[in-house]
N, C-alpha and C positions, 0 to 999 in steps of 0.2 A: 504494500500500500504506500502510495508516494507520502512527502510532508504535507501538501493542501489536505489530501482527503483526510490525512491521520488529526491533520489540527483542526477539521471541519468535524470530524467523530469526536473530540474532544470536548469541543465548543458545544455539540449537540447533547453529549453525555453530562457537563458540567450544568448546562442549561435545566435536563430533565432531573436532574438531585435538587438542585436550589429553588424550582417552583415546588417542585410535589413536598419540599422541605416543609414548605409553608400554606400549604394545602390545607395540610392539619389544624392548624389552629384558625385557617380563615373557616372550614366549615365547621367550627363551633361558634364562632362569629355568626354565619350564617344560621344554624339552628334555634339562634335564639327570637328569629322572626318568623324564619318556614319550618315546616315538620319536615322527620328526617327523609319518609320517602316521596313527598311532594319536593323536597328538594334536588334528589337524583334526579327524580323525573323531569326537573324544568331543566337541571344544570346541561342535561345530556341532550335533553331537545336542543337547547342552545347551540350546543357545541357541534350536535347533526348537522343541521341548516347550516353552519358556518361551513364544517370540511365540503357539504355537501357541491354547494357555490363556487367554494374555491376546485373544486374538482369539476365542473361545470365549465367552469372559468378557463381551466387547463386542460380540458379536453380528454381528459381522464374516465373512460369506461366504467362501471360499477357492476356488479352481479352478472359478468358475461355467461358463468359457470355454475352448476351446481354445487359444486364443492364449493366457491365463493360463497353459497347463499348458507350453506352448512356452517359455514366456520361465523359469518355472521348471526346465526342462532345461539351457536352450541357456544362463542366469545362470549357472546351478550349474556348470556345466560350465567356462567361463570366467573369472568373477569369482571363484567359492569354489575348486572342486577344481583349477585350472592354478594360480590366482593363489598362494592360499596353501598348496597343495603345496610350488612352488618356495620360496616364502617360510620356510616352515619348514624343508624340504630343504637351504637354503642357509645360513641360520641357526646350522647345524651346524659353519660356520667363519667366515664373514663375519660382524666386528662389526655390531653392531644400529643402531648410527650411521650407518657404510657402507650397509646395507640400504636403510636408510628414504631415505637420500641419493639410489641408483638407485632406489628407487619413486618417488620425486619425480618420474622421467622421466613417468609418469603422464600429469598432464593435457596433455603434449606432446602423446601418443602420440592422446589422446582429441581434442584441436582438430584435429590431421592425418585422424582417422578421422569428426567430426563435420562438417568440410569439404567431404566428398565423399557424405553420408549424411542430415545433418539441415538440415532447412529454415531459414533465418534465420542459419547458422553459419559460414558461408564465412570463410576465412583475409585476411584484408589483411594488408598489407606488414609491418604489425610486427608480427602474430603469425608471422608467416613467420622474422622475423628473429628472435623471442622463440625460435622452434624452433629455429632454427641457432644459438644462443647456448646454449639447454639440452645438445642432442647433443654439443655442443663441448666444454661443462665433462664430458659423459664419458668423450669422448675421452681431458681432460689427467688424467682420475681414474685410465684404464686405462695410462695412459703411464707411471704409477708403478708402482714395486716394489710391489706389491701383497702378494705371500709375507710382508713384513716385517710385516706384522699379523699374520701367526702360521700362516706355512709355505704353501707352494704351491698347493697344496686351497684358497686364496683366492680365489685369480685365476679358477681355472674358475667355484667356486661365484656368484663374483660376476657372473660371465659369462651365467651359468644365469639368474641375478638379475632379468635384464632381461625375461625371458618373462613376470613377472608383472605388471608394469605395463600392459603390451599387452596381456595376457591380459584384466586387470581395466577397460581403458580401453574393450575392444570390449564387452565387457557392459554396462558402463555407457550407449554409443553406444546399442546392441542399446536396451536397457530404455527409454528415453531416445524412440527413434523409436519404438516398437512398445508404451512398457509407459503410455502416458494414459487414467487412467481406474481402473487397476489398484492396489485400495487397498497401501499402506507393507507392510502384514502379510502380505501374499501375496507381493511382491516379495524379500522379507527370508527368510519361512519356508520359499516353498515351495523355493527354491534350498539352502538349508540343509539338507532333509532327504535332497533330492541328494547334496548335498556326505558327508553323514554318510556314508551311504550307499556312494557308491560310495569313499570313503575307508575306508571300514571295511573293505573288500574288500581293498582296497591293503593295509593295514598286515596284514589274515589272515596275505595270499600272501608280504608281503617282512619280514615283521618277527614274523612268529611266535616265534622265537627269540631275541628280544632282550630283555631284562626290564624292568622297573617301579621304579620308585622311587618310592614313595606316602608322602610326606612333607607336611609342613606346608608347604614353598613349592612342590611339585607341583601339591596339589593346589587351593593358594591362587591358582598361574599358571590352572589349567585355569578356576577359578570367575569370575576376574575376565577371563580373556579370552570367558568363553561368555555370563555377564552384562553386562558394563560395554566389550569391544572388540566383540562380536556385537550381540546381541539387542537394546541400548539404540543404539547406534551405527548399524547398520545401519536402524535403521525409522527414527530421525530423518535418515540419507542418504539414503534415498528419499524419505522426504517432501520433504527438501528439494529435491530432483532435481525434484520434480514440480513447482513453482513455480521454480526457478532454473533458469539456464543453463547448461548443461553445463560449458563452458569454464569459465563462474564459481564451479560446485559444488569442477570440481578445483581449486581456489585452495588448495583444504584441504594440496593437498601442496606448497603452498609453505612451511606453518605447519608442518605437522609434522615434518621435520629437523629443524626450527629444536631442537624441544623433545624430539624425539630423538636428535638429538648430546649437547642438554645431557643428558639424560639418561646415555648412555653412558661420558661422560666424568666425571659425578659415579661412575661406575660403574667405574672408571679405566682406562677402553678408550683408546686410544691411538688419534690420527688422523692422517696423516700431512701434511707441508706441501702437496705435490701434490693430495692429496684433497682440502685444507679448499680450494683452489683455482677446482678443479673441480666441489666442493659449489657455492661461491658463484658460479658462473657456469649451474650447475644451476637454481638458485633465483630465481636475476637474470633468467635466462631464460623459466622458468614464469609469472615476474610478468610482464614484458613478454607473453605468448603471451595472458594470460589477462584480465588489466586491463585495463578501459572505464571510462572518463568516467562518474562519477555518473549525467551525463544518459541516458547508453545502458545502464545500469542498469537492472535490476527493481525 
């Protein structure tokens, strides 16, 4: 790979850690106006309509293929509507620090599942050990008082937490094995208009009843997560999925605790000693699971 593209995959990689950094604490910003699955479902519409245009715009085909329309269900369904259902669902009592901490479980989840699925990706001994090292630190995360960030509703929510990392690691596998060939625009939209979709339904049936708050940081949470954590975010993740390694792609959730703790705690969330423990054996972990030698690099 020459130096433009390596310092263009650079700029694209450092770009998608420092938005999604702060993802976290913008959608509890936001939930404190919209509910959590009326929120999916506008942020993603949002973000649809955008790629969709911009692919319009560029002359960019959509759904030529079956298997295009496949991977737009079976994404949507996994990485958008379980991933960040939970995520927003849970958000409702788990700090945004905490959060992004058990996402981090992520690219574990996605080297265990690219193991046994993708060619070229098989586990050696020290991603094995990077795994037992990551599930470990969440072990000593859960071993603490958890309630004492702010009442009981923690500990389950946190619990919940962990479905979306899985959730979002087996889509990414799924896309990964099945989606080459498959331009960024179609990977990104067509999941998104799923996700809308069938989250729109969700928040009808369960949240009919519950109100709005349509304020300057509502609707500043709702704009910046559909433009700058979706729509811009997401096609530069596929792109880069489609030239990197999956393993390597997740590296991203080693970076982003980093910069969603800080964040939280510029935020004056509280973290507790057990947690920051388990963070960094989370993290410590990821990097061993996921880190290759230059040479065994793309």
């Amino acid at each position: 790979m020459g130096r433009p593209a390596t310092l263009l995959v650079t700029l694209a990689f450092g770009l998608v850690c420092l938005i999604w950094g702060t993802t976290w604490a913008v959608i509890q910003i936001g939930l404190r106006g919209t509910p959590p699955f009326s929120g999916v479902a506008i942020r993603f519409a949002i973000a649809a309509i955008l790629l969709l245009v911009a692919a319009r715009v560029m002359g960019v085909k959509l759904g030529r293929t079956r298997k295009e329309k496949i991977l737009w269900l079976a994404n949507g369904i996994l990485s958008f509507t379980i991933a960040y259902g939970v995520v927003y669902w849970s958000e409702q009592w788990v700090p945004s620090g905490l959060a992004a901490v058990l996402f981090a479980t992520y690219p574990l989840f996605v080297a265990v599942a690219g193991h046994f699925t993708l060619p070229g990706e098989a586990l050696s001994l020290k991603e094995i050990l990077g795994i037992a090292m990551g599930f470990g630190g969440v072990g000593v995360i859960f071993s603490e008082d958890l309630a004492a960030l702010g009442g009981h509703q923690v500990y389950l929510a946190a619990m919940v937490m962990l479905i979306s990392p899985l959730a979002a690691a087996l889509g990414t596998v799924m896309v990964k094995r099945w989606g080459t060939g498959v331009h960024p625009f179609s990977l990104a939209a067509g999941p998104m208009v799923v996700t809308s979709g069938v989250m729109g339904v969700l928040a009808f049936w369960l949240e009919r009843d519950r109100s709005f708050v349509w304020n300057a940081d509502s609707i500043g949470a709702l704009l910046y997560l559909a433009i700058c954590g979706s729509a811009v975010t997401f096609f530069l993740y596929y792109w880069l999925l489609s030239i990197l390694p999956a393993k390597r792609l997740a590296l991203t959730a080693y970076i982003i605790p980093l910069v969603a703790v800080s964040v939280g705690v510029l935020r004056g969330e509280s973290i507790l000693p057990r947690v920051l423990v388990g963070a960094l054996l989370v993290m410590g972990g990821v990097a061993l699971a996921v880190h290759r030698p230059a040479a065994e690099g793309h």
